[in-house]
C-alpha positions, 0 to 999 in steps of 0.5 A, a space after each residue: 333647558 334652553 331653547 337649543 337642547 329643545 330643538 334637538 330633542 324635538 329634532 330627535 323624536 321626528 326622526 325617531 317617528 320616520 325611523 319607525 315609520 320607515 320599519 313599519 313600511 318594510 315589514 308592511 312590504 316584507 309581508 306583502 312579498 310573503 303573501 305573494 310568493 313561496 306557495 311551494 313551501 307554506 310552512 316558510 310562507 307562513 312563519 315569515 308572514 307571522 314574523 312580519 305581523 309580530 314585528 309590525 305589532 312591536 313598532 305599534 307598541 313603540 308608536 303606543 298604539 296598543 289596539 293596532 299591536 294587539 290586533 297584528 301581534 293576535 294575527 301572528 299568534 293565529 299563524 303560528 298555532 296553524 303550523 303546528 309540527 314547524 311551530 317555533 316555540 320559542 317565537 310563539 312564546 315571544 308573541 304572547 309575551 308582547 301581546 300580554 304587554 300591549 294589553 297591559 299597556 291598552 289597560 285590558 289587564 284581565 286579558 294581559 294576565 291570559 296571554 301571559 300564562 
């Protein structure tokens, strides 16, 4: 590999850093803007603000920092079992599947195994 190609590389993983951090901050901000408005529709409020929690777990899994993606996938999951009858299914699936990943990833495999069954 000479020089050139590991500068580019190195150029590319940089901006893949500030793409993800740029990701992060607008779901930080999505959730936030959540938080604070639609109190006339909570099972909107709370979906939307699930969704951001799940999305700011997955760029934690990208950045591999597993704990903080099972912390913030888990505060998903926790909303999403509160809505009960407006539930997505299909959503809530999606979240056990990435925190069972980002557990295996954080070497709790006993747990990975439970969130995946």
């Amino acid at each position: 590999m000479t020089k050139n190609d590991e500068q580019a590389k190195d150029e590319a993983e940089a901006d893949e850093i500030s793409n993800l951090q740029r990701s992060w901050e607008m779901f930080e901000l999505a959730k936030l803007i959540y938080t604070k408005n639609f109190d006339n529709d909570m099972a909107f409020k709370n979906k939307r603000i699930a969704e951001c929690w799940l999305k700011l777990g997955e760029i934690s899994i990208e950045q591999e920092s597993y704990e903080q993606a099972c912390i913030d996938i888990g505060e998903s999951i926790r909303l999403q079992e509160e809505l009960k009858e407006n539930r997505d299914e299909r959503m809530l699936a999606e979240s056990f599947y990435q925190l069972g990943l980002a557990q295996q990833f954080n070497n709790q495999f006993t747990s990975a195994k439970e969130s995946n069954l």
